[in-house]
C-alpha positions as CSV (number, residue, x, y, z in Angstrom):
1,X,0.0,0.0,0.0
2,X,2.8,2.2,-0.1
3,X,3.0,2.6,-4.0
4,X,2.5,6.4,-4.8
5,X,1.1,5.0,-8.5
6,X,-1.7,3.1,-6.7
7,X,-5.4,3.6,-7.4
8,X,-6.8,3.1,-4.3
9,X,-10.1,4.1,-2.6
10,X,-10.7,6.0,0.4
11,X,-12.1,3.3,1.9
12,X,-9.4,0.6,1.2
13,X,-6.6,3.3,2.5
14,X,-9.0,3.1,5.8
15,X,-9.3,-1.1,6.1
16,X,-5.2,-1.4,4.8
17,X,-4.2,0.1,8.7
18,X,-6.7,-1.3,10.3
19,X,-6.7,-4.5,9.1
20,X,-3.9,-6.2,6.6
21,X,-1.4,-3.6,7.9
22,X,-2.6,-3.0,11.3
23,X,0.6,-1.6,12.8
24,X,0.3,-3.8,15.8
25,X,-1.7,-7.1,15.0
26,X,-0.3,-7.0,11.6
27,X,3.1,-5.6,11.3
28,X,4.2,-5.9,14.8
29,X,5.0,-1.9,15.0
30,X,5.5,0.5,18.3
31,X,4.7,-2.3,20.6
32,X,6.0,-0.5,23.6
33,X,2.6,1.8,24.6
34,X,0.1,-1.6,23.1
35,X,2.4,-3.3,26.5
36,X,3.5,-0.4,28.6
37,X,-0.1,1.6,29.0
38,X,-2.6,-0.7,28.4
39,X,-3.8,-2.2,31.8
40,X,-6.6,-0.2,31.5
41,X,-9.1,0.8,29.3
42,X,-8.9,4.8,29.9
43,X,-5.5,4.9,29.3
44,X,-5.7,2.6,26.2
45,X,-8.3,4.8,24.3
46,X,-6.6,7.8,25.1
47,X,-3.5,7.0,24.1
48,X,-5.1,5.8,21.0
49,X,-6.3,9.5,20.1
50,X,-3.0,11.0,20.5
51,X,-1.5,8.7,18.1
52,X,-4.5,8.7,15.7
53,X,-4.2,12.9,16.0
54,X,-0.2,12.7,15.5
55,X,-0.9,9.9,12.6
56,X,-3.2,12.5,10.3
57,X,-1.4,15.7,11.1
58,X,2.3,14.3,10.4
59,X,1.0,12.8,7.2
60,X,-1.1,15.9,6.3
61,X,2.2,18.0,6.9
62,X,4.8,16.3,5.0
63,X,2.4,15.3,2.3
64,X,1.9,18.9,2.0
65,X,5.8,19.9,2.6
66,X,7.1,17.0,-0.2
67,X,7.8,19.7,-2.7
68,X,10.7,21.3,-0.6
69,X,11.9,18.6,1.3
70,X,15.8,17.4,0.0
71,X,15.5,13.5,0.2
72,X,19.2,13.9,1.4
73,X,17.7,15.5,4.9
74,X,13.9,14.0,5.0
75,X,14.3,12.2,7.8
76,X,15.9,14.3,10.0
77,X,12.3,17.0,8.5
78,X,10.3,13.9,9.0
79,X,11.4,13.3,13.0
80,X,10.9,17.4,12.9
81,X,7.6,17.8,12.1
82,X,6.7,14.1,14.6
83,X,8.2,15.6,17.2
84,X,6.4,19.3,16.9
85,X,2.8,17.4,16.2
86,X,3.8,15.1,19.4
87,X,4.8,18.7,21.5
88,X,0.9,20.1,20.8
89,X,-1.0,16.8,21.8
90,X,1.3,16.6,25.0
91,X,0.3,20.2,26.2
92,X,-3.6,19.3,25.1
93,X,-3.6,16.4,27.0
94,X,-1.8,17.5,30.0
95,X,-4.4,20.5,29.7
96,X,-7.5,18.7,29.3
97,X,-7.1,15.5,30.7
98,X,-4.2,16.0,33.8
99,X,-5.2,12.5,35.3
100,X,-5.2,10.5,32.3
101,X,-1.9,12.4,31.4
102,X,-0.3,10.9,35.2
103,X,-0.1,7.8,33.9
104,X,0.8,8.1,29.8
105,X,2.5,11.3,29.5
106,X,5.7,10.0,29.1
107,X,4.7,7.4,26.5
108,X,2.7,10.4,24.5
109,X,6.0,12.1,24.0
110,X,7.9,8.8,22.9
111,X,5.6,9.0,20.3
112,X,7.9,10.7,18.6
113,X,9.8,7.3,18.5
114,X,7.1,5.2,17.1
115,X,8.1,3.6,14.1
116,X,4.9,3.2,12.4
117,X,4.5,6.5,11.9
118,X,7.7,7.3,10.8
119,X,7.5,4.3,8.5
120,X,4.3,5.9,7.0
121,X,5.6,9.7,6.3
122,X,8.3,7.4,4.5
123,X,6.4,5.3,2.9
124,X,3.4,6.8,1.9
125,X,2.6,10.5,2.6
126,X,6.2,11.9,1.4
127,X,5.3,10.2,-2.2
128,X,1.4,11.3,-2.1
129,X,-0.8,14.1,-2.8
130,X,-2.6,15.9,0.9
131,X,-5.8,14.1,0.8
132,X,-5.3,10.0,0.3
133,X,-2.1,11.1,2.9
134,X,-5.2,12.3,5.4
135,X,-7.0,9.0,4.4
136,X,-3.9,6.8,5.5
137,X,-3.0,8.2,8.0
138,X,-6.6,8.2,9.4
139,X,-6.8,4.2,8.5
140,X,-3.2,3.6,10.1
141,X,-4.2,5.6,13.5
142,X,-7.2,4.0,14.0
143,X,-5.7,1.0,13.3
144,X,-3.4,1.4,16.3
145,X,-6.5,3.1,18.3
146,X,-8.2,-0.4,18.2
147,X,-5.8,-2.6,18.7
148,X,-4.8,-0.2,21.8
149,X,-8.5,-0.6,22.8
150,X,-8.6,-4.3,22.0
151,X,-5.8,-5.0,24.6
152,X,-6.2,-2.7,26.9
153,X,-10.5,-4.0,27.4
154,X,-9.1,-7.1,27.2
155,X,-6.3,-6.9,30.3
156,X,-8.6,-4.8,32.5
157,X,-11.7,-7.3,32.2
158,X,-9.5,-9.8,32.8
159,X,-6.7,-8.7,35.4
160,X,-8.8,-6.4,37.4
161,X,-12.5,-7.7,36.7
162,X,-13.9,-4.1,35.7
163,X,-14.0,-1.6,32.5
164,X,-13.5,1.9,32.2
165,X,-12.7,1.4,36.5
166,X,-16.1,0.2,36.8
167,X,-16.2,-3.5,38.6
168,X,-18.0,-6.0,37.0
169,X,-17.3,-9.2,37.8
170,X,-15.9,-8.5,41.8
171,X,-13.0,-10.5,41.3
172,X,-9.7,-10.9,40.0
173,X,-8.5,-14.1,38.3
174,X,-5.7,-13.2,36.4
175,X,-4.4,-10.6,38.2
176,X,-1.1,-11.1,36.2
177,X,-2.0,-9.7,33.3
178,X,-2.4,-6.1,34.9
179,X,1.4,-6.4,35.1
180,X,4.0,-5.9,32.8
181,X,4.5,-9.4,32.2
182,X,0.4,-9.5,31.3
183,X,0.8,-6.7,29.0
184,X,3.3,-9.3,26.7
185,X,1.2,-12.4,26.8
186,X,-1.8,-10.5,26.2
187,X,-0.4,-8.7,23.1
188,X,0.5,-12.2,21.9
189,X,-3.1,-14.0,22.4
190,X,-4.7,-11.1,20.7
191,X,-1.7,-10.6,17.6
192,X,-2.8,-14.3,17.0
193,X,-6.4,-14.5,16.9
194,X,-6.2,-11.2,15.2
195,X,-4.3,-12.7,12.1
196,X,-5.8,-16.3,12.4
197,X,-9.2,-14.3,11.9
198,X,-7.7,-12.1,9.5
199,X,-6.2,-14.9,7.7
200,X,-9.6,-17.5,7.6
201,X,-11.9,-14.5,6.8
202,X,-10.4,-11.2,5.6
203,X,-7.5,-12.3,3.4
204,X,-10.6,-14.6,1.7
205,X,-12.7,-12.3,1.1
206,X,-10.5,-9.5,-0.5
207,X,-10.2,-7.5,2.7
208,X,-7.5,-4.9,2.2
């Protein structure tokens, strides 16, 4: 899907990051927040819509800048314009939502590390006009938004019993996977029914 001489719809550029590249089922991407920030369901859908935010506006902006950028210096412009896009959603968050920002702020500003969405201002919106850049980059952040969501429901149903901090089972069985450790055999059971369903229904039925 990176292929600037691709005719591909809206659509498609949507269901490409969320399902056959999803940038953490699929491709394995920025796996440190999907293990790091995820024992809770706040946290993971928040730190979701800082990446999907920084996603769109980084490929928005270099799409836009590819004109004037030298390919001898683009990454150094690429990690640039990350790292400013990273700075505003950092000072938002920390503005509007100071509790949530407690526990993620420092993994919102390693955003600036994430590969994914370096990989994409490479890949994609550096060889593409503004708007099917806007379009990728919305399908690649909400690709990481769900599978953020996916694991982080997923570890705070099961390791603390509740969602959203609300209890709802009064119990908790796996207390384990609240923990670091959790976070790694969580992302693994979900990565793998992810592409087995992937695999036995999307791939089949032309899913892109």
């Amino acid at each position: 899907m990176s292929a600037t001489n691709e005719k591909v719809s809206y659509v498609e550029l949507i269901t490409n990051g969320l399902l056959k590249e999803n940038p953490i089922f699929r491709l394995a991407l920025s796996l440190c927040p999907a293990i790091a920030v995820t024992n809770n369901l706040k946290n993971g859908v928040f730190m979701g819509l800082a990446v999907v935010v920084v996603q769109v506006m980084v490929n928005l902006t270099i799409s836009a800048m590819r004109s004037f950028i030298s390919p001898r210096i683009r990454l150094p412009i690429f990690m640039l314009v990350i790292s400013g896009w990273v700075t505003v959603v950092n000072l938002v968050m920390d503005a509007a939502v100071p509790d949530v920002y407690k526990d993620v702020g420092l993994y919102i500003q390693l955003i600036v590390a994430f590969a994914s969405i370096l990989a994409r201002a490479e890949m994609f919106a550096s060889k593409n006009p503004v708007v099917p850049s806007a379009f990728d980059g919305i399908g690649q952040g909400i690709g990481f938004f769900f599978a953020l969501v996916v694991i982080s429901a997923f570890r705070e149903v099961i390791g603390k019993g509740s969602i959203w901090g609300m209890d709802i089972f009064g119990t908790k069985p796996l207390l384990i996977l609240i923990l670091p450790a959790g976070g790694f055999f969580a992302v693994g059971i979900l990565m793998a029914a992810f592409n087995w369903f992937y695999e036995k229904f999307g791939a089949k039925s032309g899913a892109h």
